[in-house]
C-alpha positions as a Markdown table, in Angstrom:
| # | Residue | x | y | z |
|---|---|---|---|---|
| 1 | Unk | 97.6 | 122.5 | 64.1 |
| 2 | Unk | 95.4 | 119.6 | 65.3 |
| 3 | Unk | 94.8 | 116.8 | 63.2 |
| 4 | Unk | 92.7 | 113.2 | 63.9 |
| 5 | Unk | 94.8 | 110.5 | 63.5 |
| 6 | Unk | 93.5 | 107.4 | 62.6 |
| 7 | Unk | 95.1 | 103.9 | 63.2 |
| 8 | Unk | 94.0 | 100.5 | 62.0 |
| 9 | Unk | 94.8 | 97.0 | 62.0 |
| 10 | Unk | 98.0 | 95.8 | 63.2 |
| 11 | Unk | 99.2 | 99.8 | 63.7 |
| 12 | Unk | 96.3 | 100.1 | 65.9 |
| 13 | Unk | 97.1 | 97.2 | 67.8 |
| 14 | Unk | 100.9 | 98.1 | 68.8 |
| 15 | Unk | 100.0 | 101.9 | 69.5 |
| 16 | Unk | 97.1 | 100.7 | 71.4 |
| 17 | Unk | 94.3 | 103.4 | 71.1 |
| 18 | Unk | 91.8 | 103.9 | 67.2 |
| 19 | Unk | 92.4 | 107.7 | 67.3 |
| 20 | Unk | 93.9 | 110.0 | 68.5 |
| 21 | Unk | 93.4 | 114.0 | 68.3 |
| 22 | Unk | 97.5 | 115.3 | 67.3 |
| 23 | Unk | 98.3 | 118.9 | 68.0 |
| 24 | Unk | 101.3 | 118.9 | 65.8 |
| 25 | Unk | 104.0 | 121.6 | 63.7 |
| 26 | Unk | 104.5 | 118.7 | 61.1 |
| 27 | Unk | 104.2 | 120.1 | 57.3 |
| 28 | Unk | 104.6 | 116.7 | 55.7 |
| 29 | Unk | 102.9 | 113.2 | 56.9 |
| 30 | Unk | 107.1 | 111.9 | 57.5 |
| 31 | Unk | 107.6 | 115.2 | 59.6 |
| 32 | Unk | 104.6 | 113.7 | 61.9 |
| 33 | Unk | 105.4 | 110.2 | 61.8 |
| 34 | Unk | 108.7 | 112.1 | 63.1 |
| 35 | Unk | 107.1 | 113.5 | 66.0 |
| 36 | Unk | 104.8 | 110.8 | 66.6 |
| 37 | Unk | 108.0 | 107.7 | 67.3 |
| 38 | Unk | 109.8 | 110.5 | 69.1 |
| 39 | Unk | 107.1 | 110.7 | 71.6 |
| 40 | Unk | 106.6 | 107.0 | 73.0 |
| 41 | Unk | 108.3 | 103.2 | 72.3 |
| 42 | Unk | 104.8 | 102.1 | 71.1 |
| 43 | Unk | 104.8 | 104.7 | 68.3 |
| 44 | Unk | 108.4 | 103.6 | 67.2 |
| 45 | Unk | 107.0 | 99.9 | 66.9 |
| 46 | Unk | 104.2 | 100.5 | 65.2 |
| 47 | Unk | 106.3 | 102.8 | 62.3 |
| 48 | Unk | 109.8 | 100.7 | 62.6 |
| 49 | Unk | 109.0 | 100.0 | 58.7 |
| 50 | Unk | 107.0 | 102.4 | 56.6 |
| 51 | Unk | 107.3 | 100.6 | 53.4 |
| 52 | Unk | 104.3 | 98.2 | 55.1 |
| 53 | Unk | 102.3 | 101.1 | 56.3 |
| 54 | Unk | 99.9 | 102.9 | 54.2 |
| 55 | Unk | 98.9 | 106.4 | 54.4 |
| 56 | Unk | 95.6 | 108.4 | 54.2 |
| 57 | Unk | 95.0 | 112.4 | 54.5 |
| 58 | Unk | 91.5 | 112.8 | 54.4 |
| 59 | Unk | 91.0 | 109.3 | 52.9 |
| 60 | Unk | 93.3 | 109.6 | 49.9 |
| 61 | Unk | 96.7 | 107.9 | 49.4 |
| 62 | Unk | 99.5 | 109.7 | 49.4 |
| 63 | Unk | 103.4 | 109.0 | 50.0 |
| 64 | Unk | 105.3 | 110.1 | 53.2 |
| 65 | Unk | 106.6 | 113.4 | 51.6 |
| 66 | Unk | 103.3 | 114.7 | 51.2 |
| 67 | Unk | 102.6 | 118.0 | 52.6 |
| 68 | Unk | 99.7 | 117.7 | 55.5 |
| 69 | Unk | 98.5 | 121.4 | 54.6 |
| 70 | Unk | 94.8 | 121.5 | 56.0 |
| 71 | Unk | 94.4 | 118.1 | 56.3 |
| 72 | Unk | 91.5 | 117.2 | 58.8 |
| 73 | Unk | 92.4 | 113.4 | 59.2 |
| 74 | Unk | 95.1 | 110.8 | 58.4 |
| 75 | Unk | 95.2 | 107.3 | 58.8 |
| 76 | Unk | 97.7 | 104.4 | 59.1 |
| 77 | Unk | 96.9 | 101.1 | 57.6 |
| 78 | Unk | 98.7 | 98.1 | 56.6 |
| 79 | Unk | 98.4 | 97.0 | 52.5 |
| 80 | Unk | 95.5 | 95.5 | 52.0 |
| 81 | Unk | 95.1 | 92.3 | 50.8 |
| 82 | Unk | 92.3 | 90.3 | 48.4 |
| 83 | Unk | 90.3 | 87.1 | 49.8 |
């Protein structure tokens, strides 16, 4: 399936690009971060720790083991913080 991904902050910085169209097999957002720091160093970098990364399927939170089904987008984000 194809799927937008969406990267901000910090995780936009190392992977180097906003957004990115995905044709990907994953059936759970860890199956994709899978494929996504198997394809290039700048991937691994930017997912070396996913207890700082935040996850979005078509703007909800969800945790790593949850299924992508017909998700249309996800998105990468650091916590955010108050100020």
């Amino acid at each position: 399936m194809k799927i937008q991904v969406v990267y901000f902050a910090w995780v936009r910085e190392r992977i180097g690009v906003p957004k990115e169209t995905v044709e990907t097999e994953a059936l759970t957002v860890a199956d994709l971060v899978a494929e996504l720091v198997a394809r290039e160093e700048r991937y691994a970098a930017a997912f070396v720790d996913m207890s700082v990364v935040r996850v979005a399927l078509d703007q909800a939170l969800v945790a790593l083991d949850t299924p992508l089904g017909e998700t249309r987008e996800i998105a990468f984000f650091p916590p955010m913080t108050g100020g």
